[in-house]
C-alpha positions as CSV (number, residue, x, y, z in Angstrom):
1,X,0.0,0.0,0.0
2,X,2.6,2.6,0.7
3,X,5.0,1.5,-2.2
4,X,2.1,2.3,-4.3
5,X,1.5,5.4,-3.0
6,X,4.9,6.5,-2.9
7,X,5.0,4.9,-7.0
8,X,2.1,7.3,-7.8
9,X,3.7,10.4,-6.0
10,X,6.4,9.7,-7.8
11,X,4.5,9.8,-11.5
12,X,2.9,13.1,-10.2
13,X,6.0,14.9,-9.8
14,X,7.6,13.5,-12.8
15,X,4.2,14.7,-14.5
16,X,4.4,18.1,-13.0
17,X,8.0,18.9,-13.6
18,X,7.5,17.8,-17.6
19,X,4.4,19.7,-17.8
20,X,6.4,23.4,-16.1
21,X,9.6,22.5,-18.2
22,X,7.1,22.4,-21.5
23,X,5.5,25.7,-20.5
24,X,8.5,27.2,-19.7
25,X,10.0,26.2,-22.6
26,X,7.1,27.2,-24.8
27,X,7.1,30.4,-23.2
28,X,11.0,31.3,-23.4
29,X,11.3,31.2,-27.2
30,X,8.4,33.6,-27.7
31,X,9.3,37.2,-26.8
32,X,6.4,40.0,-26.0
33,X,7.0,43.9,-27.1
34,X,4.4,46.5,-26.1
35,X,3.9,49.4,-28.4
36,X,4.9,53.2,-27.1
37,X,2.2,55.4,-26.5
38,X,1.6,57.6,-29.2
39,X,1.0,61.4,-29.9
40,X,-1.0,61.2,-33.2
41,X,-3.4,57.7,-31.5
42,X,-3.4,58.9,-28.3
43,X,-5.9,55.9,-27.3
44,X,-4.2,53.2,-29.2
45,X,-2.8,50.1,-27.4
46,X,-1.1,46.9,-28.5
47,X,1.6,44.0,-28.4
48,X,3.9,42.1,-30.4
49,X,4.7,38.5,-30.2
50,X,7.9,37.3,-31.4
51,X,9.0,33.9,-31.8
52,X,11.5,31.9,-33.7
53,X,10.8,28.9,-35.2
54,X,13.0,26.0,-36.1
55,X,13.7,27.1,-39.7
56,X,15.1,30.5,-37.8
57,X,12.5,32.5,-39.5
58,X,10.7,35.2,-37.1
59,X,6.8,35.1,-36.5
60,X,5.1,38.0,-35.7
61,X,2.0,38.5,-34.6
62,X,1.1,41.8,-34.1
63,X,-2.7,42.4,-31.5
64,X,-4.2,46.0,-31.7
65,X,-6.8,47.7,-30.1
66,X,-8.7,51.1,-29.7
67,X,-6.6,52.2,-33.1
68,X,-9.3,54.6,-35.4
69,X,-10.2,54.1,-38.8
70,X,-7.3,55.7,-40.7
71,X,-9.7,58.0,-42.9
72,X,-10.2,59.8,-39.8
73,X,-6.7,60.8,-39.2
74,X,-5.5,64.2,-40.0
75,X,-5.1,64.5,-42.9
76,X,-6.9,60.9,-43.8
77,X,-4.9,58.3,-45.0
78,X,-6.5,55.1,-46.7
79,X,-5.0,52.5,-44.7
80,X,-2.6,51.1,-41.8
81,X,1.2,49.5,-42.6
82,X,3.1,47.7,-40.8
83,X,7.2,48.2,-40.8
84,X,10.1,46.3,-39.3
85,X,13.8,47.6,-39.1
86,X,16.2,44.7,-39.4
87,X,19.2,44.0,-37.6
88,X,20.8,44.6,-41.1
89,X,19.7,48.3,-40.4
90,X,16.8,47.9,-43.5
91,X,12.9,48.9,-43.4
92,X,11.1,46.0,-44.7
93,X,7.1,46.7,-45.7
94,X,5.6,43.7,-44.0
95,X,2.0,44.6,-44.9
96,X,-1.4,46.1,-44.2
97,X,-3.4,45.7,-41.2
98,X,-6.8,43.9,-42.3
99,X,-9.8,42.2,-40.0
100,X,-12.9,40.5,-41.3
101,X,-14.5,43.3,-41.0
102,X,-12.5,45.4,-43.4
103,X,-9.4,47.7,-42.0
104,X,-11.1,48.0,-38.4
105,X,-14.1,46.1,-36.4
106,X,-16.6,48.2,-34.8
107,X,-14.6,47.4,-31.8
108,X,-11.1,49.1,-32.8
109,X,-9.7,45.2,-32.6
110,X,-7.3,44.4,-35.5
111,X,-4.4,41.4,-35.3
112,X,-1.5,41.2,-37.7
113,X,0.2,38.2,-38.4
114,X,3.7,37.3,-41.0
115,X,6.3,35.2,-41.2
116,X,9.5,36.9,-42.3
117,X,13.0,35.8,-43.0
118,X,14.5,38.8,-42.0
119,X,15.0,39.9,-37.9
120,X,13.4,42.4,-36.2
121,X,15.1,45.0,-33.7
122,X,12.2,47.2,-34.0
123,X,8.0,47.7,-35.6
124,X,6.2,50.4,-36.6
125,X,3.1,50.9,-37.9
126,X,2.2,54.0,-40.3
127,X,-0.8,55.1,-41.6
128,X,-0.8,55.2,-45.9
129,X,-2.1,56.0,-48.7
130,X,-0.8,53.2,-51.0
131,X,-0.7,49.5,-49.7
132,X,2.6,49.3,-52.4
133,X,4.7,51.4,-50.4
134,X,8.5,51.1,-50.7
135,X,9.3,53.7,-47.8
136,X,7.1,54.4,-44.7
137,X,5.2,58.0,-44.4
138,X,7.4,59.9,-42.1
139,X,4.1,60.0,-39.0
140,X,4.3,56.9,-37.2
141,X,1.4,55.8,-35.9
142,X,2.2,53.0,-33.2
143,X,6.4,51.8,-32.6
144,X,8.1,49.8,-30.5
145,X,11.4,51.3,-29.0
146,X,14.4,49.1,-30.4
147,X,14.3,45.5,-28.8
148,X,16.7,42.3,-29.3
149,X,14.9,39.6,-30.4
């Protein structure tokens, strides 16, 4: 009876240390990046998750929130980009910010989400008029301050 017990104790704490190690190692190759507040979206919020996968490339999901409809910037602009800076010291166009909805839902929720060779050291996001965009408008919108990935 006790050699059982101590036999099933011991199958819990093997359990339980597997289990943490897995969510901590989950957790450690994922890397979260809060945007700056900003001057011209005062009320706009969001986060980026970075994680490298096992091909080395960098996924990037990009959560957003209480961000307005660009067309009611000043002046209006058509549409939100979304910029990284490389380590290589490049600005790579990494696209526009879309929801089911359109650019925005009613909410102000939008996610972003691309797989990129490159690494990041910092995001931006701009607001545009052209989705084909080889250099960012000079406002930016949302940024993150530089961060080593």
């Amino acid at each position: 009876m006790i050699k059982t017990k101590l036999l099933s104790s011991g199958k819990t704490i093997i359990w339980l240390f597997l289990a943490s190690f897995l969510m901590f190692h989950t957790t450690s190759c994922s890397k979260k990046i809060i945007f700056m507040n900003s001057a011209v979206a005062p009320a706009a919020t969001g986060d980026i998750q970075i994680k490298t996968d096992k091909n080395n490339n960098q996924s990037i999901k990009i959560n957003i929130a209480n961000l307005a409809e660009p067309g009611r910037l000043t002046p209006p602009k058509q549409m939100y980009m979304v910029w990284m800076e490389t380590d290589q010291a490049e600005i790579k166009n990494l696209g526009q910010i879309k929801t089911s909805d359109g650019t925005f839902s009613k909410a102000l929720k939008a996610s972003f989400q691309t797989v990129t060779t490159f690494k990041p050291v910092k995001i931006f996001i701009t607001a545009e008029d052209d989705a084909n965009a080889l250099y960012p408008n000079y406002v930016r919108v949302l940024t993150t301050e530089v961060f080593n990935n």
